[in-house]
C-alpha positions as CSV (number, residue, x, y, z in Angstrom):
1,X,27.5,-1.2,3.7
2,X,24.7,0.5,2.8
3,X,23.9,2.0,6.2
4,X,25.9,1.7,9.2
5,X,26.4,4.4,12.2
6,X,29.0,5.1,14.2
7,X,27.0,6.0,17.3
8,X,24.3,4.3,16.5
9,X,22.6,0.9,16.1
10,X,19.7,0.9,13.3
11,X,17.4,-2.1,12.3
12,X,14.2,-2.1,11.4
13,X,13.1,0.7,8.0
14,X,11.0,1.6,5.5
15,X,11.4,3.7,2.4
16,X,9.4,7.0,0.5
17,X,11.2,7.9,-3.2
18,X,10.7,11.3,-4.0
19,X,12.0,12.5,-7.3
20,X,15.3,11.2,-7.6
21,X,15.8,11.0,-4.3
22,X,15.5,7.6,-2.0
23,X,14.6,8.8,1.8
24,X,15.2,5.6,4.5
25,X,13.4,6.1,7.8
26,X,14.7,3.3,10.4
27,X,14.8,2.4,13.9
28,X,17.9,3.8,16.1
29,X,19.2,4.4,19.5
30,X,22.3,5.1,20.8
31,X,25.6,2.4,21.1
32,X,26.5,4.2,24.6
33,X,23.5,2.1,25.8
34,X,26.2,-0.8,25.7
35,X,23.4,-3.7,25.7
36,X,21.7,-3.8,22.1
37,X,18.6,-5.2,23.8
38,X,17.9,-1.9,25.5
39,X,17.7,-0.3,22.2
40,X,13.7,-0.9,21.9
41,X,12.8,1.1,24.6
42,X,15.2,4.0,23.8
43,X,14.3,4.6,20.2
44,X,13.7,7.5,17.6
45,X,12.7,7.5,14.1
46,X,16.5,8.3,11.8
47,X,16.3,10.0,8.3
48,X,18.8,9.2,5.7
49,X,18.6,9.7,2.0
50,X,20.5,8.4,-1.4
51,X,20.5,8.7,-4.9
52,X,22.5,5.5,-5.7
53,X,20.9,3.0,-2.9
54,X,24.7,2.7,-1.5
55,X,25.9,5.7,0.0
56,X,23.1,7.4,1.9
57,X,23.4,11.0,3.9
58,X,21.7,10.8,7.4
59,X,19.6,13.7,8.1
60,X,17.8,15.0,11.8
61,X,16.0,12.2,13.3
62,X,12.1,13.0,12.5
63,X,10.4,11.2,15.8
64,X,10.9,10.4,18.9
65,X,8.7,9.5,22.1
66,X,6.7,12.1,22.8
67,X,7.0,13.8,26.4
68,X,3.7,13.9,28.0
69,X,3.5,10.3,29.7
70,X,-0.1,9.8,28.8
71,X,0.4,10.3,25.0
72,X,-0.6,7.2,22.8
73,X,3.6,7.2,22.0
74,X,5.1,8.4,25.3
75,X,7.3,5.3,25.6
76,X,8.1,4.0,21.8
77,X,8.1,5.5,18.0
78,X,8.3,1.9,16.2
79,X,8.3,1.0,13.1
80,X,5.8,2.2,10.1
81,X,5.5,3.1,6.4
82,X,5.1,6.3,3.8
83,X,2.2,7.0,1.6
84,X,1.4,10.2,-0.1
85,X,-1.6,11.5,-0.5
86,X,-2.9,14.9,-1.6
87,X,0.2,16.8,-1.6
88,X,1.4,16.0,1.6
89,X,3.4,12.6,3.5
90,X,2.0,10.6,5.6
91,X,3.5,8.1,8.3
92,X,2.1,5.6,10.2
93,X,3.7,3.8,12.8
94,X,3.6,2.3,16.1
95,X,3.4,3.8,19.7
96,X,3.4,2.3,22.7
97,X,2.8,4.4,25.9
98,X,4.1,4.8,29.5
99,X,1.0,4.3,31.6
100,X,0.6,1.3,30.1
101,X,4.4,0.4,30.5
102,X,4.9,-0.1,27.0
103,X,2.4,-3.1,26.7
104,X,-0.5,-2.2,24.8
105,X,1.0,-1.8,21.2
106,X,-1.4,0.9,18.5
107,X,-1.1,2.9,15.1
108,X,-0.5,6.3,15.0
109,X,-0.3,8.6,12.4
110,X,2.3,11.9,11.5
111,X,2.3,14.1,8.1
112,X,5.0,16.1,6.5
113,X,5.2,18.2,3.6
114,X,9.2,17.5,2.5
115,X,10.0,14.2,4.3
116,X,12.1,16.3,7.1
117,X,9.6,17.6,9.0
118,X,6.7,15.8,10.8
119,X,3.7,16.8,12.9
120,X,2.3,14.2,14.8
121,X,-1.8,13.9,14.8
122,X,-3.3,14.1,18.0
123,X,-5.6,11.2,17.8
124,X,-4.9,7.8,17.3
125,X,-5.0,7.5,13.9
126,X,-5.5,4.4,12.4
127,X,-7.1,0.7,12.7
128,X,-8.5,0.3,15.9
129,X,-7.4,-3.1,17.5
130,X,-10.5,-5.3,17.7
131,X,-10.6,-7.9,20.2
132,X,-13.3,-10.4,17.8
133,X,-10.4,-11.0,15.8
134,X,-7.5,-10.6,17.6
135,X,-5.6,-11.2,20.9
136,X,-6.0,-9.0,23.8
137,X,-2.9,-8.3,26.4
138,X,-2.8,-11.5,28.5
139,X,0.9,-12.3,29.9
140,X,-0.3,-15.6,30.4
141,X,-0.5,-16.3,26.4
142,X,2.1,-13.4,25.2
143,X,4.2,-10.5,26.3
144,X,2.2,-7.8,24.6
145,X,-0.9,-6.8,23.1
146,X,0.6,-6.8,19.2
147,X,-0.6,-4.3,17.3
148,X,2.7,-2.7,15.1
149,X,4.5,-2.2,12.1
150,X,1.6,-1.1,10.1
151,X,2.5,-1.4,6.4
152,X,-0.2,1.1,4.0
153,X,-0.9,0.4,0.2
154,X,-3.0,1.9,-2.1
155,X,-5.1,-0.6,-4.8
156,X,-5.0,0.4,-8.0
157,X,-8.2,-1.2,-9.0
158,X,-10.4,0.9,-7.0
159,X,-8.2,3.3,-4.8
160,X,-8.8,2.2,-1.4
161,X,-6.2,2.3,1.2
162,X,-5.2,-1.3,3.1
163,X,-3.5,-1.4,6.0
164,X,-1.2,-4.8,6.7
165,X,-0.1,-5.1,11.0
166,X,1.8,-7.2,12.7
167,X,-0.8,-8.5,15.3
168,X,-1.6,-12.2,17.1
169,X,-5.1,-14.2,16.6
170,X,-7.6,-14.3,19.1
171,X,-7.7,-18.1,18.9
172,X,-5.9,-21.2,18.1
173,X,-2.9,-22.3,20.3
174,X,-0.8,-19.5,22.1
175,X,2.8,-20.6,20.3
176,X,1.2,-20.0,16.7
177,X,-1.1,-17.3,17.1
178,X,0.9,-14.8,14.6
179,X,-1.4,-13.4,12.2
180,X,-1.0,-10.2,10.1
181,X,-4.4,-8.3,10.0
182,X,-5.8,-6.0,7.8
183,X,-8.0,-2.8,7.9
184,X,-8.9,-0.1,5.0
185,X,-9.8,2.9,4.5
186,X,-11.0,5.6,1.8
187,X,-9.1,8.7,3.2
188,X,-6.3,7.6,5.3
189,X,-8.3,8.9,8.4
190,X,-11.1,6.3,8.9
191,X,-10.4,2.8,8.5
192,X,-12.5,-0.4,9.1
193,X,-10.9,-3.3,10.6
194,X,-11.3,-6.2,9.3
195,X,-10.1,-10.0,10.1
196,X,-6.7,-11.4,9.3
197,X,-5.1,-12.0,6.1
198,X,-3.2,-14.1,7.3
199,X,-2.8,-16.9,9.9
200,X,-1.2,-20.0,9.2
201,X,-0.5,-20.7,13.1
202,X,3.1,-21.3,12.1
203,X,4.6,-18.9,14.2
204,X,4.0,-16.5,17.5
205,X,4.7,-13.5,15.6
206,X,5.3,-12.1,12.3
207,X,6.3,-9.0,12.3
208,X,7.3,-6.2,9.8
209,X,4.8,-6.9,7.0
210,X,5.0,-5.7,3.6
211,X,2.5,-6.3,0.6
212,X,3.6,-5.5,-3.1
213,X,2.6,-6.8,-6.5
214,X,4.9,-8.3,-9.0
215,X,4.5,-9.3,-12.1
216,X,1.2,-11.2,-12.1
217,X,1.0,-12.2,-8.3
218,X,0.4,-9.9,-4.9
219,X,3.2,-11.4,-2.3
220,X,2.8,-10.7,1.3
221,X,6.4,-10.3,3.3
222,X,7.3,-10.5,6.8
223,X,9.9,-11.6,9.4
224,X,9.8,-14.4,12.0
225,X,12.2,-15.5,14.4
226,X,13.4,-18.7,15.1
227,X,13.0,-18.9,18.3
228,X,8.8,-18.4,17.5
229,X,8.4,-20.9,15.6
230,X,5.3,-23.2,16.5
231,X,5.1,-26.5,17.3
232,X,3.0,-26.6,14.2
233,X,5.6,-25.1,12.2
234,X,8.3,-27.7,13.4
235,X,6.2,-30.7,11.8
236,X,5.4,-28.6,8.7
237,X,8.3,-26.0,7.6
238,X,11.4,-27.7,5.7
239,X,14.7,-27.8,7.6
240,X,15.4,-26.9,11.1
241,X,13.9,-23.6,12.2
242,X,15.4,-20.5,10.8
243,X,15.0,-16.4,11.4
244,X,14.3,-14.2,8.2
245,X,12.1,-13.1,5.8
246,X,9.6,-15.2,4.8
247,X,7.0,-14.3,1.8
248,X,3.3,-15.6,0.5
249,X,1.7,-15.1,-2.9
250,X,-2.0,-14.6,-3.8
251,X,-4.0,-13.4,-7.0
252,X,-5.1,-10.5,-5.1
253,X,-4.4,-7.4,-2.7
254,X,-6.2,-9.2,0.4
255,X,-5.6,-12.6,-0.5
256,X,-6.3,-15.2,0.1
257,X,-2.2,-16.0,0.4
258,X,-0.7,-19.2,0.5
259,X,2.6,-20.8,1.4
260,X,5.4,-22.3,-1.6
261,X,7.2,-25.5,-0.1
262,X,9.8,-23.2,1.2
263,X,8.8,-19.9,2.2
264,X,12.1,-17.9,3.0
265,X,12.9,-15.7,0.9
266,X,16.7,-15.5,3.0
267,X,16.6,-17.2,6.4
268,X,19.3,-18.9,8.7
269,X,19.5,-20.2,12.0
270,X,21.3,-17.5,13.9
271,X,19.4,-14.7,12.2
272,X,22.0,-13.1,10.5
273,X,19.4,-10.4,8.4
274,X,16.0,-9.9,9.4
275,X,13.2,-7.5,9.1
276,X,13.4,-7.7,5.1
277,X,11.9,-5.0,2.5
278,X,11.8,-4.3,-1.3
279,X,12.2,-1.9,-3.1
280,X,11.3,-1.1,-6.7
281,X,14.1,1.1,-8.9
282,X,12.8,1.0,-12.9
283,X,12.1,-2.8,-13.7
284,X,14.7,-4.9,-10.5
285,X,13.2,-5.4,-7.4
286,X,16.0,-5.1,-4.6
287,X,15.6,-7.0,-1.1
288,X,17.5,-5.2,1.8
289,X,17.7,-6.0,5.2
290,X,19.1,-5.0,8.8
291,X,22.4,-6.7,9.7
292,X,20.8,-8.7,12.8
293,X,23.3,-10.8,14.4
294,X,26.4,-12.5,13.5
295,X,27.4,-16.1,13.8
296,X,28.2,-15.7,17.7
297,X,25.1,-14.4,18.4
298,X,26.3,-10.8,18.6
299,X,24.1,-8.2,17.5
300,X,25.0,-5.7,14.5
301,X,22.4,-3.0,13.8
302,X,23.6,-1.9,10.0
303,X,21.4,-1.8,7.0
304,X,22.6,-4.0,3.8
305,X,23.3,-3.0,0.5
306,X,20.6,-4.0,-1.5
307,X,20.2,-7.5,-3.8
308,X,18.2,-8.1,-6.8
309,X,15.3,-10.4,-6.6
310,X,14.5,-12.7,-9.4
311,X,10.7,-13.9,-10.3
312,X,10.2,-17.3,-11.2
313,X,7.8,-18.6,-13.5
314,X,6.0,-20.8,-10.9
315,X,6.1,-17.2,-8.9
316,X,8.6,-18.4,-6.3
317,X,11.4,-15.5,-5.5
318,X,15.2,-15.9,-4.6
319,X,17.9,-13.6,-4.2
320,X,20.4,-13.4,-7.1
321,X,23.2,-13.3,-5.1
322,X,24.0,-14.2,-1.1
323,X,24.5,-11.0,0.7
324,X,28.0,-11.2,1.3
325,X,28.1,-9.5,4.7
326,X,25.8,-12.1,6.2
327,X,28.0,-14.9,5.3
């Protein structure tokens, strides 16, 4: 297993390679909780790194919640990504705070010189949530105001910084309202935000986007649940509903993306991995994923070893091999 603590649950990550070295940053809290769904709310940010992808060496945890109750993370440290820029590291991820009661989801920012140690920026850093294009906390239509997982690449046409978050439409009906907008920015530090890239109304939420190029096509990645699906989805998705990671292709960074006639790139109906991400070592892109739950329903919290993706020519993407801890 590529991943799996003792004392810990993990699930959702993200990856920085420096050098030869591969650091994972990941979601944990503590198996003395004894209920895995209480794990959300009593989170830090873990720290492992490898050389070989299979054995990795967990390090000091780099976040947690910060202390002061009125701090734009008091309450959560969620999930994020790495970018570096101008000699130094830089993380964004999600913080929810305790006046608000955890509710009101936004993106902040940390930096870091070594990958081990992180200062947190005082102000909210990035991609103001705008309510033109996107939903506003209203328990009536959702449990939160979703605003997470921000996910940061750079364009190599023209250098500019795009920002990819997990975050529901402001219209169209309340069950498929999962969109995954988009700001950008120059500098890291002042971003524009802009409307969604993405919106199919297939699903409540999509979380944990990623966005990478490969080969000739831009692919857009995220994970949805089963148990989100829309009612639009039901009529239009192959198969019964399933949790995974699903994927979209376009020409471009910003799209527009589109659907292929199945778009899981490894989905079941008990959700057995979830939260997928790639990563690229030489020429083979590798999918990993958290262990999520088994066939009972339980709930795992491991990382996966990794799996080779293959490209085909019409641009649609499979695994090369099942992930045999899933089966």
């Amino acid at each position: 297993m590529a991943l799996a603590l003792s004392d810990h649950w993990v699930w959702d990550f993200w990856f920085a390679v420096d050098g030869e070295d591969t650091h994972m940053f990941f979601l944990q809290a503590a198996r003395t909780l004894g209920d895995p769904e209480l794990r959300h709310w009593n989170v830090s940010i873990g720290h492992a790194v490898s050389r070989n992808l299979i054995d990795w060496q967990p390090r000091k945890p780099i976040l947690a919640p910060a202390q002061h109750s009125d701090a734009p993370d008091s309450c959560t440290t969620w999930t994020g990504s790495v970018v570096r820029h101008k000699r130094q590291w830089v993380m964004f991820y999600t913080g929810t705070s305790q006046v608000e009661d955890g509710k009101i989801q936004r993106i902040c920012r940390a930096t870091s010189h070594d990958l081990d140690h992180w200062q947190r920026c005082e102000a909210v850093a990035a991609a103001v949530h705008d309510p033109s294009h996107y939903e506003v906390f209203d328990p009536n239509s959702w449990h939160d105001q979703s605003w997470r997982d921000p996910w940061v690449v750079r364009d190599p046409a023209d250098g500019r910084f795009h920002m990819f978050i997990t975050s529901r439409s402001a219209h169209g009906p309340a069950d498929g309202r999962g969109a995954i907008a988009h700001a950008i920015s120059d500098d890291l530090e002042h971003w524009e935000t802009r409307p969604p890239v993405l919106a199919p109304g297939w699903f409540g939420e999509m979380e944990v986007p990623q966005v990478e190029r490969i080969g000739n096509h831009w692919y857009l990645f995220c994970a949805v649940s089963a148990r989100y699906h829309s009612q639009a989805a039901q009529r239009e998705l192959p198969g019964p509903a399933r949790t995974g990671t699903i994927y979209f292709i376009a020409d471009r960074l910003t799209g527009p993306f589109r659907a292929l006639p199945d778009p899981f790139l490894h989905g079941d109906a008990h959700g057995s991995l979830y939260a997928g991400r790639l990563l690229r070592v030489q020429d083979q892109w590798l999918f990993f994923a958290f262990r999520n739950r088994d066939p009972d329903g339980r709930f795992i919290g491991e990382i996966s070893d990794p799996m080779p993706v293959r490209q085909h020519p019409d641009g649609s993407l499979s695994l090369e091999r099942e992930p045999a801890e899933a089966c």
